[in-house]
C-alpha positions as a Markdown table, in Angstrom:
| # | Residue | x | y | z |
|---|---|---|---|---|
| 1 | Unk | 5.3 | 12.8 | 2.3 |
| 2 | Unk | 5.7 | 13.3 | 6.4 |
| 3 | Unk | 7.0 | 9.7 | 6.6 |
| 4 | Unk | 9.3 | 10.3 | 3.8 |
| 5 | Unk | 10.7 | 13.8 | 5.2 |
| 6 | Unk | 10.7 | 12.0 | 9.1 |
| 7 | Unk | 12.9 | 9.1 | 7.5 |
| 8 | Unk | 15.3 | 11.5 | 5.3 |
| 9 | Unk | 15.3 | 13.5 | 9.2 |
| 10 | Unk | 16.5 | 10.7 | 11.0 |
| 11 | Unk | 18.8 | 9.0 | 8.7 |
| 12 | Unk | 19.4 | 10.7 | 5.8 |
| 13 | Unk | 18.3 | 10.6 | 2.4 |
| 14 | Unk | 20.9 | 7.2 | 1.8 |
| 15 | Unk | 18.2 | 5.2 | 3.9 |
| 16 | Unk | 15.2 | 6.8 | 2.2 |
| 17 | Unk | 13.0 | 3.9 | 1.0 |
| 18 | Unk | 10.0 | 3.5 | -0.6 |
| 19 | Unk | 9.4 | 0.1 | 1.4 |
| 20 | Unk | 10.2 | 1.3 | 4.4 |
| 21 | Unk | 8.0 | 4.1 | 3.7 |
| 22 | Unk | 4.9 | 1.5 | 3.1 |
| 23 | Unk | 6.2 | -0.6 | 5.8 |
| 24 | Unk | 5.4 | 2.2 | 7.8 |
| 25 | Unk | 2.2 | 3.5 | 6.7 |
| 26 | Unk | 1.2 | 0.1 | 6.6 |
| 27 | Unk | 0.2 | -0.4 | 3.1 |
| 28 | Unk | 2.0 | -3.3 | 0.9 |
| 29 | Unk | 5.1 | -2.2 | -1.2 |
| 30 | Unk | 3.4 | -2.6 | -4.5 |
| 31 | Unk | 0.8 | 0.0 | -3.6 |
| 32 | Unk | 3.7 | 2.8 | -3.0 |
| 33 | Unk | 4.8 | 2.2 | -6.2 |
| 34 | Unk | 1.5 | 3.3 | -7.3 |
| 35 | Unk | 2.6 | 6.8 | -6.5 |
| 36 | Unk | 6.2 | 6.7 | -6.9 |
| 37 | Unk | 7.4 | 4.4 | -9.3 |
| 38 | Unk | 11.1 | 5.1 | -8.2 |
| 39 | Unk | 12.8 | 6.2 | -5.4 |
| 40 | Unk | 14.0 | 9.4 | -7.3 |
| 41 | Unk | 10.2 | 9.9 | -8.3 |
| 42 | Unk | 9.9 | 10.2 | -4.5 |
| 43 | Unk | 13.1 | 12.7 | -3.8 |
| 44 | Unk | 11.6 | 15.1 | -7.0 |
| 45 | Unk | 8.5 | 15.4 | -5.2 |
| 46 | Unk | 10.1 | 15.9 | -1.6 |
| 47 | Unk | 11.9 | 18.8 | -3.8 |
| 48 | Unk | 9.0 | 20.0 | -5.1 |
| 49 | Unk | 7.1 | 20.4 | -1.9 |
| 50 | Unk | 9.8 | 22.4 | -0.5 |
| 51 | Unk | 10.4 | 24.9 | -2.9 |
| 52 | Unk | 6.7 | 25.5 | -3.0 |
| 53 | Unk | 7.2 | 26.1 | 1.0 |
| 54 | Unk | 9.6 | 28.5 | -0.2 |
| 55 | Unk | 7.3 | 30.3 | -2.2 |
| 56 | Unk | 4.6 | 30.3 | 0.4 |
| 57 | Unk | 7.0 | 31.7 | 2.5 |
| 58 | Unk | 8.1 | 34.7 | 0.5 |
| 59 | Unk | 4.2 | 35.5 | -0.6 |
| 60 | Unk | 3.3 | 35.6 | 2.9 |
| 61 | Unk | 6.0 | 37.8 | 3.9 |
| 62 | Unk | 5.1 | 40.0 | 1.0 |
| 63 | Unk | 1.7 | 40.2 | 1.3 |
| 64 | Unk | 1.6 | 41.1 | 4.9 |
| 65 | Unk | 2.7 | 44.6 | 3.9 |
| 66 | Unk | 1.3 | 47.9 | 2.3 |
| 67 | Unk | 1.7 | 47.0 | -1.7 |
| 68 | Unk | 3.2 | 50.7 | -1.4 |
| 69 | Unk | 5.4 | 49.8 | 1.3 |
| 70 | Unk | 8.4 | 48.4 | -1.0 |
| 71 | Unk | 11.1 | 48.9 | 1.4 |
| 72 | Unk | 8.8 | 47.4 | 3.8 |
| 73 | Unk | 7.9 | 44.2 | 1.6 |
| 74 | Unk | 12.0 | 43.8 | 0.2 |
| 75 | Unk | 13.1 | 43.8 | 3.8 |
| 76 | Unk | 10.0 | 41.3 | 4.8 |
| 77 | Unk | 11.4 | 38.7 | 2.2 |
| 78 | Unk | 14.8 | 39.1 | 3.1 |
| 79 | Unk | 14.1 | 38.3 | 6.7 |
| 80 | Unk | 11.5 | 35.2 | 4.9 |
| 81 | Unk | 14.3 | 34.3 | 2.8 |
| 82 | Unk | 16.8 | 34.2 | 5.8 |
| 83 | Unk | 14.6 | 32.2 | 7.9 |
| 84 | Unk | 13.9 | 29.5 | 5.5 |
| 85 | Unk | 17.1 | 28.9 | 5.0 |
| 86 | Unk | 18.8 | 28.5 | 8.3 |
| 87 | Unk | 15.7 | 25.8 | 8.3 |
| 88 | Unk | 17.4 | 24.3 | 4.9 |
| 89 | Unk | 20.9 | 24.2 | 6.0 |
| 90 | Unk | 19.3 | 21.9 | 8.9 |
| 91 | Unk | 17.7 | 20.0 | 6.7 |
| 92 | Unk | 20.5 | 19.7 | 4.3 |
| 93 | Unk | 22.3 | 18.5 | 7.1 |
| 94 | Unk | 19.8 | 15.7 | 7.2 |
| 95 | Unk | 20.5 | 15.0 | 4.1 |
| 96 | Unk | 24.0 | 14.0 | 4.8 |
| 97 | Unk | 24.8 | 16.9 | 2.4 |
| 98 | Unk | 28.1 | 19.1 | 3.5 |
| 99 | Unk | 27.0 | 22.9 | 3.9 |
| 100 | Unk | 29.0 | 26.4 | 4.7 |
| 101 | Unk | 26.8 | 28.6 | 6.1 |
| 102 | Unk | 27.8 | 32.3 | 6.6 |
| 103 | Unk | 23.8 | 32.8 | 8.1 |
């Protein structure tokens, strides 16, 4: 998944290729396919992994307060939430998507 998220980085999610990918970890191109069959099989998972980031994010934040300290904990996430997604506007940017940010 590093290769794939270094490749999306530096190019963009256009150039994102499974063969290049396996080129790159030196493996043969059949044996990429193993674990993604197709290249959106590839883009779900890089989805997945970073909404469950996201969630990692927010529990930390969370649980690195008193459970009594609500104001505590709301303002924790929003500062988590904030944070992570300056770091998605970058990487949206990577993705050769267009984004407004007011952050």
């Amino acid at each position: 998944m590093e290769t794939a998220w270094q490749q999306v980085a530096e190019n963009g999610i256009g150039s994102l290729s499974l063969r290049g990918i396996a080129r790159e970890l030196g493996i043969t191109a059949p044996a990429i396919y193993n674990y993604f069959p197709r290249r959106d099989d590839l883009i779900n998972a890089l989805v997945m992994e970073a909404f469950g980031s996201f969630a990692d994010a927010l529990e930390t934040a969370s649980n690195d307060h008193d459970p009594n300290d609500h104001a505590g904990r709301y303002l924790a996430l929003g500062y988590a939430y904030r944070a992570f997604m300056i770091g998605l506007v970058v990487t949206v940017g990577a993705l050769g998507i267009e984004a407004v940010s007011a952050l």
